[in-house]
C-alpha positions in Angstrom: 82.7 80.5 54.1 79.6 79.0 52.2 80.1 75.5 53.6 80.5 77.2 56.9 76.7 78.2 57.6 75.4 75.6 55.0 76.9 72.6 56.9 75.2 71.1 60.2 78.4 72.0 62.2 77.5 75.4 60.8 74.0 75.7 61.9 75.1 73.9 65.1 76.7 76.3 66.3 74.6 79.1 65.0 71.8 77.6 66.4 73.9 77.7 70.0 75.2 81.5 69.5 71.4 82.5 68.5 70.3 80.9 71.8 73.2 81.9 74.1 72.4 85.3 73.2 69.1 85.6 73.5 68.9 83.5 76.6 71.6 86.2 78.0 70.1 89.1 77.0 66.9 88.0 78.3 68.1 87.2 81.5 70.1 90.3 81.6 67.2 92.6 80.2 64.7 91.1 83.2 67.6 91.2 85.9 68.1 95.0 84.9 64.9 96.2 84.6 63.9 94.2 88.3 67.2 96.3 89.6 66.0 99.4 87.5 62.4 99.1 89.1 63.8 98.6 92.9 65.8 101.0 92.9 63.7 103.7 91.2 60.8 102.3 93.5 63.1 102.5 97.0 64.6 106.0 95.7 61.0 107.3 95.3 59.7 106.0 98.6 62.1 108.1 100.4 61.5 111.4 99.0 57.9 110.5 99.5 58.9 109.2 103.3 60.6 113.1 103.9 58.4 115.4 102.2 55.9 114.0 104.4 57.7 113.8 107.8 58.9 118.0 106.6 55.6 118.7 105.8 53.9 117.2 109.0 56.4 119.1 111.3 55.8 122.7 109.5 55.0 125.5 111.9 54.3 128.3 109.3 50.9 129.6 109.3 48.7 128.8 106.4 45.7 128.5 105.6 42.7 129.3 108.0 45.1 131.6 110.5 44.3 130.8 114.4 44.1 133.9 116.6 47.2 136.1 116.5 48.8 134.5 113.5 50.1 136.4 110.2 50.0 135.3 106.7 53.0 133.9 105.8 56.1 135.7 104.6 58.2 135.1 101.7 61.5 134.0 104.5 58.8 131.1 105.6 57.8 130.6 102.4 61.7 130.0 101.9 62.5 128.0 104.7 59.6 125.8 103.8 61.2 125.5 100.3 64.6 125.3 102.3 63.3 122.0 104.2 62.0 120.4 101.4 65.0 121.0 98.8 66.5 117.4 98.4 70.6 118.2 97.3 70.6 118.9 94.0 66.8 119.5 93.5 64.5 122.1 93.8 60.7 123.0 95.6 58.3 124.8 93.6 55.6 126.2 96.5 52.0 127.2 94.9 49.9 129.6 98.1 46.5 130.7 96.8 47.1 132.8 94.5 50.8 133.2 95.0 53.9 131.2 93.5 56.8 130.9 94.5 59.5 129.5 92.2 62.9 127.8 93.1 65.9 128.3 90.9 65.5 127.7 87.3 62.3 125.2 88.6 58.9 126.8 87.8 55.2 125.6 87.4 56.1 125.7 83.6 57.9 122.2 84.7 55.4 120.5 86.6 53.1 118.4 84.0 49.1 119.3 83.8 48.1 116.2 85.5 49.9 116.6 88.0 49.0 120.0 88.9 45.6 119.0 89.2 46.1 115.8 90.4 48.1 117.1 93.6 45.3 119.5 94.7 43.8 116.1 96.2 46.5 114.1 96.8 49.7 113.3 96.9 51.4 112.4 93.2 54.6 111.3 91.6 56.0 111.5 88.5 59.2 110.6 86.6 59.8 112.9 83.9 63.1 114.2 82.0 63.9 118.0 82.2 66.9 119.3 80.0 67.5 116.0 79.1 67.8 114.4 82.9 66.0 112.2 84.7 63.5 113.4 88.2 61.3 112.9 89.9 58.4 115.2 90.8 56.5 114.5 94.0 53.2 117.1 94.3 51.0 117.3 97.1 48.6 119.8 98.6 49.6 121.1 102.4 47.4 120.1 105.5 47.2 121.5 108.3 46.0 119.9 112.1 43.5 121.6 114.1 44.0 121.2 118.0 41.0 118.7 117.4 43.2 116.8 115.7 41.7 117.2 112.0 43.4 118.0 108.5 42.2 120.8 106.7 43.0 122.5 103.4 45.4 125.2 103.6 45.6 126.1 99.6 49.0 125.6 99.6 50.7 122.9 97.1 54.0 122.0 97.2 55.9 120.5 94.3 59.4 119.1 94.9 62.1 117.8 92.4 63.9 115.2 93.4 67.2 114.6 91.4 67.7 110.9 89.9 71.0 111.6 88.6 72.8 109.1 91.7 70.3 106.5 90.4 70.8 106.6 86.8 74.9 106.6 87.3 74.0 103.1 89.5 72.3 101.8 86.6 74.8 102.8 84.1 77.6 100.9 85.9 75.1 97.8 86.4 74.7 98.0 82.6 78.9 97.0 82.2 78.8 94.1 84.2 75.5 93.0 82.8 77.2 93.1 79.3 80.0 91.4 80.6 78.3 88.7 82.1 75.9 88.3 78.7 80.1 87.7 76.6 81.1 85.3 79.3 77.9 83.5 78.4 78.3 84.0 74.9 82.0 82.6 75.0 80.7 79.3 76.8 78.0 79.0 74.9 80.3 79.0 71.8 82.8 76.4 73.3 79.5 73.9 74.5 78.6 74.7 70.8 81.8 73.7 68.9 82.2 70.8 71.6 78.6 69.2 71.4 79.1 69.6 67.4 82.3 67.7 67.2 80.6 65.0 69.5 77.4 65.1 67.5 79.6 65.0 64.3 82.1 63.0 64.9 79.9 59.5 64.2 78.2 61.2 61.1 81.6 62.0 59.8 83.0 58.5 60.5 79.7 57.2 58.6 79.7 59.3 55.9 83.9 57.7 55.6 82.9 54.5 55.7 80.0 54.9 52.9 82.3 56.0 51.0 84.3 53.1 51.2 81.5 51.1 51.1 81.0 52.7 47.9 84.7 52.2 46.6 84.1 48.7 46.7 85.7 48.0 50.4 82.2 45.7 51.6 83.7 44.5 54.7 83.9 48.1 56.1 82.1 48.5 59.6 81.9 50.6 62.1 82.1 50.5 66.3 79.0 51.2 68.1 78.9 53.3 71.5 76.2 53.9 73.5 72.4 53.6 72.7 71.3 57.0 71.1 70.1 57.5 67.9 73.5 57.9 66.3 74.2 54.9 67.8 71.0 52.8 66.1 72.3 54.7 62.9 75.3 53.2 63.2 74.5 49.7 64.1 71.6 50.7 61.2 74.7 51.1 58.9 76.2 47.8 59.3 73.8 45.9 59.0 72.9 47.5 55.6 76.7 46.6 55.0 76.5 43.4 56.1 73.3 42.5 53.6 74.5 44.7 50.3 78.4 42.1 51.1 76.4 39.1 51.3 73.5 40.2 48.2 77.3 41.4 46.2 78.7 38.3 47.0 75.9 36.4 46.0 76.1 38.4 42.3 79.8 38.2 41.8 79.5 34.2 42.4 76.7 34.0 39.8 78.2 36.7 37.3 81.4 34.1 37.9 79.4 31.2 37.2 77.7 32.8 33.8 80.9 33.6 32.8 82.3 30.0 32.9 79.3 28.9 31.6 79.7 31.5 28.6 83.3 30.8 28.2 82.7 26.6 28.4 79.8 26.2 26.3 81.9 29.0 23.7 85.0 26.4 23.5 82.8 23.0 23.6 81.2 24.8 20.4 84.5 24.9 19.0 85.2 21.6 18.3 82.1 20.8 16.1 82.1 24.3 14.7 85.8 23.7 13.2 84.8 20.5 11.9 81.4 22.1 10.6 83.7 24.6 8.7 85.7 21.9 7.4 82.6 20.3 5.8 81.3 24.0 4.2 84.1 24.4 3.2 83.9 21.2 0.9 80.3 22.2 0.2 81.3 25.6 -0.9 83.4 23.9 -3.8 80.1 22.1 -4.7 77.9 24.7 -4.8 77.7 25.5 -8.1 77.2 22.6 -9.0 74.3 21.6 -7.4 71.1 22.4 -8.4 69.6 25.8 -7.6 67.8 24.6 -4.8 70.3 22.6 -2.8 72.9 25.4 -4.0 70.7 27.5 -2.3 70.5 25.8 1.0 73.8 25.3 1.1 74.9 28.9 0.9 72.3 29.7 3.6 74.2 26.8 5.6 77.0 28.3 4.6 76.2 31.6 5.6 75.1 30.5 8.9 78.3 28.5 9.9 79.9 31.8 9.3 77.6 33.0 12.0 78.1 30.8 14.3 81.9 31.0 14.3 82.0 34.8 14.6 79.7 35.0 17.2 81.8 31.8 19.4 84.8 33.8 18.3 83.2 36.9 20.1 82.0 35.2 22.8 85.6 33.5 23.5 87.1 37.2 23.2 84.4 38.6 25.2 85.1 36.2 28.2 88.9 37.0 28.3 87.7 40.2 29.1 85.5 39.5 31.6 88.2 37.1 33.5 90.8 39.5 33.0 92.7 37.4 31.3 93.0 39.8 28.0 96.7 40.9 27.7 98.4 42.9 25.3 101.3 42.7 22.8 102.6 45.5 22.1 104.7 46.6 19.2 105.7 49.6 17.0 103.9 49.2 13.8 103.2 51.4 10.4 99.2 52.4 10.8 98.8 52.7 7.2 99.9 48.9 6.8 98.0 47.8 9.4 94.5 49.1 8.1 95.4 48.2 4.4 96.1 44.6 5.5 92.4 44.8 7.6 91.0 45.9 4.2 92.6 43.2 2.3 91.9 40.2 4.3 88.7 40.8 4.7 87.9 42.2 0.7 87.3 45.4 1.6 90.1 47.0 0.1 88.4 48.6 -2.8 85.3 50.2 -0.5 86.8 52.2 1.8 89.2 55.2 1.6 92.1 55.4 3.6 93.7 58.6 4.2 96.7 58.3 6.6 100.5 59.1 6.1 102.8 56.2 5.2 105.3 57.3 7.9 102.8 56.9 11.0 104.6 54.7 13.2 102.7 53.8 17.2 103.5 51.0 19.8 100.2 49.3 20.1 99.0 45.5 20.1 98.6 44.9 16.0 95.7 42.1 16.9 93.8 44.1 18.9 93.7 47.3 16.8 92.7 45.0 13.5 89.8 44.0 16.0 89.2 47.8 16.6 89.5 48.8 13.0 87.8 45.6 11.7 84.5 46.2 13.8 84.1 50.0 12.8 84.9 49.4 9.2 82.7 46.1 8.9 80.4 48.6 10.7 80.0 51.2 8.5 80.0 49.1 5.1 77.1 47.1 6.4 74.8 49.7 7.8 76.1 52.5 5.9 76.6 54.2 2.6 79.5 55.0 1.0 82.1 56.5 0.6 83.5 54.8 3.9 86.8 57.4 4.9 89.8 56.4 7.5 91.6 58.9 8.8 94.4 58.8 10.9 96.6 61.2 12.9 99.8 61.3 15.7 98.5 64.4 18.5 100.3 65.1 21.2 98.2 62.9 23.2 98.5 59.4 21.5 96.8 58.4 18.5 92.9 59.4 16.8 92.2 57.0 14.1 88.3 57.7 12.7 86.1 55.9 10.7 83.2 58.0 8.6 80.1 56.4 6.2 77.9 58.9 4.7 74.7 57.0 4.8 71.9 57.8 7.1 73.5 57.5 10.5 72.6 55.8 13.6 69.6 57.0 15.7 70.5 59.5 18.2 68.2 57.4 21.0 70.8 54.5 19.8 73.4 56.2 20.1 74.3 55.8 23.8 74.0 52.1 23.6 75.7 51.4 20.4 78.9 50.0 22.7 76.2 47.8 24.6 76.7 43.5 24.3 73.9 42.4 22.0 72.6 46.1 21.6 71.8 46.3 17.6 70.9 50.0 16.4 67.1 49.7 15.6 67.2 45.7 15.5 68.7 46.2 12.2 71.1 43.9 10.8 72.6 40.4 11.3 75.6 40.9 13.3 75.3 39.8 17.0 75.6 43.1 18.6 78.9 42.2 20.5 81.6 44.0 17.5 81.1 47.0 19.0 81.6 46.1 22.8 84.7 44.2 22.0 86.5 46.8 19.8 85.2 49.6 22.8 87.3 46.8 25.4 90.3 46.6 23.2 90.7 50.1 23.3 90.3 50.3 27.1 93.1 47.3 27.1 95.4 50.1 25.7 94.1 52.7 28.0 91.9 54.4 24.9 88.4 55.2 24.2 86.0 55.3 21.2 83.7 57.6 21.1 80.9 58.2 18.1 78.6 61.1 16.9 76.1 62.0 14.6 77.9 63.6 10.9 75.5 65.4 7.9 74.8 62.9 6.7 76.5 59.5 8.2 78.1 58.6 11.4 82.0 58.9 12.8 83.4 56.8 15.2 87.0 57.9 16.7 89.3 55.7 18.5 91.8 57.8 20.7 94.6 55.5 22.5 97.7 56.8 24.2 101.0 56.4 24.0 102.7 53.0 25.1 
């Protein structure tokens, strides 16, 4: 429901119902009020219209009374009333000091200003009494000399004209109006969910296609129709595509050219460095018997040649992964063997602690977890303290091997780039800064990880591979 509103297909067609219906109740609002207003206007204008033609055809004598004429009785006074009564409404007749009600209408209904307004002229007035709606027409009474002028007569005449006919016309104009306003709601709604599929559509297919375009798939472009803006977004698009393919393509040919270079110049080293290693190794026999300076050289020759082969070594390794041509071997093996033989090749036995059960058996390449093992072990004798613990355990989810020192642990800013080629925790140490990367890509090889952490005091590295 959230997406609903939040999305632009959301708000586009909020923003359509929003404006549908105001648009419709405005135009129905104005329409009913211009309908209200004519026909309260026309209604009024013909009870004006007849109060005046009764009024100007009266014979009962009022006011100043020409020769032989008698005040006027209460039957005239009634026909009067009789004339003007519209149906349903009622004539409220005001002589001097005389009133004459009509029904249940009195002067206690007739407003202030109207009562003193119609001594004057002729008023009108719409006003609810007992909760319906009239109209109140007042006007003083006239009368025309044989000269053919109007005088005063002291008589006022207030009649009550029923609306009721009027507001039942309004009432049913009020259903159709509402009707009319849903129709326009309804198509509003449809032009709404249409003009948003057609408006979404393209941003839809682009945000597919950027999506493959970020999956890798460069050659992904889209069709463009017509000459709106979505349609210079689109062409926008793929041209973007079209440069980030070529400025990719540029970088994979040059990342594939380092690569041979790293990989060529690693195995033209190899020739010289074997027959380097040859030679040390007839000057190691020598040393000591050289004198303390030469000895001394030749040890750091030594030393360096050592170097040099691990890093070439590592480099070699390092570019089977990056070619993809890295494969495994897999076989069942005893863990316990396999890390006591790391230790004892490499003279390590008697530093580190190995606590793992004799009966662990997993299907793994034996190579590539020596690698593994070899790096985080070398690791923590080099940079850190003793004692140097292995522990390894079968979960249900494969195999956790980890590696602990107890010295003063790597720095937690170095600690998300300790897997990093040529990264060396605070430039310490003489490795080349590629163990690390290469025991992280042999675990991947079996579908593992290594992860490492921060210990009181020290640092732990665990390996976690899966079953074969």
């Amino acid at each position: 429901m959230k997406r609903l509103y939040t999305g632009l297909r959301g708000r586009l067609i909020l923003t359509f119902t929003l404006i549908a219906v105001a648009a419709s109740s405005l135009v129905a609002g104005i329409g009913y009020e211009l309908v209200k207003r004519r026909v309260l206007d026309l209604a009024e204008q013909v009870a004006v219209n007849d109060v005046r033609d009764t009024l100007e055809g009266i014979r009962v004598p009022i006011g100043a009374l020409w020769p032989g004429d008698s005040p006027p009785t209460e039957a005239q006074i009634g026909s009067l009333q009789k004339s003007l009564r519209m149906r349903g409404g009622g004539v409220v007749v005001r002589y001097e000091d005389y009133l004459y009600p009509d029904g249940d209408f009195s002067m206690g209904d007739v407003p202030s200003d109207v009562d003193m307004a119609s001594a004057r002229r002729l008023v009108t007035k719409r006003q609810l009494i007992d909760g319906k709606m009239w109209l109140l027409i007042g006007t003083p009474v006239w009368r025309i000399e044989p000269i053919h002028t109007a005088q005063p007569t002291g008589m006022s005449v207030f009649v009550f004209v029923p609306l009721a006919a009027e507001e039942q016309l309004l009432a049913d104009l009020r259903q159709p109006l509402a009707a009319a306003g849903a129709v326009m709601l309804v198509i509003a709604l449809a032009v709404a969910l249409v003009s948003a599929r057609r408006v979404l559509l393209p941003v839809r297919r682009l945000g597919s296609a950027a999506r493959a375009l970020g999956a890798g798939h460069l050659d992904t472009r889209l069709p463009v129709h017509g000459q709106d803006e979505l349609a210079e977004l689109t062409a926008t698009f793929n041209d973007t595509a079209a440069a980030l393919e070529r400025s990719v393509s540029e970088l994979r040919s040059l990342e594939a050219m380092s690569r041979r270079f790293v990989a060529d110049v690693s195995h033209e080293l190899r020739t010289p460095l074997t027959a380097m290693t040859a030679v040390a190794d007839m000057l190691s026999d020598e040393a000591d018997r050289l004198p303390q300076e030469s000895a001394t050289a030749v040890r750091l020759v030594l030393r360096e040649i050592e170097r040099l082969r691990t890093l070439v070594e590592q480099l070699i390794e390092t570019s089977r992964f990056d070619s993809g041509t890295a494969t495994l071997n897999v076989d069942t093996v005893n863990i316990a063997d396999v890390i006591y033989d790391c230790l004892e090749v490499r003279g390590w036995a008697d530093q580190v602690r190995v606590n793992v059960p004799q009966g662990l058996a997993f299907s793994l390449d034996p190579r590539r977890f020596d690698v593994i093992m070899a790096n985080l072990m070398g690791n923590a004798l080099r940079h850190g303290e003793p004692p140097v613990v292995v522990t390894a355990r079968s979960t249900p989810n494969g195999l956790e091997v980890k590696v602990r020192d107890h010295g003063k642990g790597i720095p937690a800013v170095d600690l998300p780039h300790v897997f990093d080629r040529f990264y060396k925790a605070g430039a310490r140490g003489d490795g080349s800064g590629l163990g690390l990367s290469i025991a992280r890509a042999n675990a991947h090889l079996h579908g593992g990880t290594i992860s490492v952490r921060q210990q009181k005091p020290g640092t732990l590295f665990t390996v976690w591979l899966p079953p074969a």
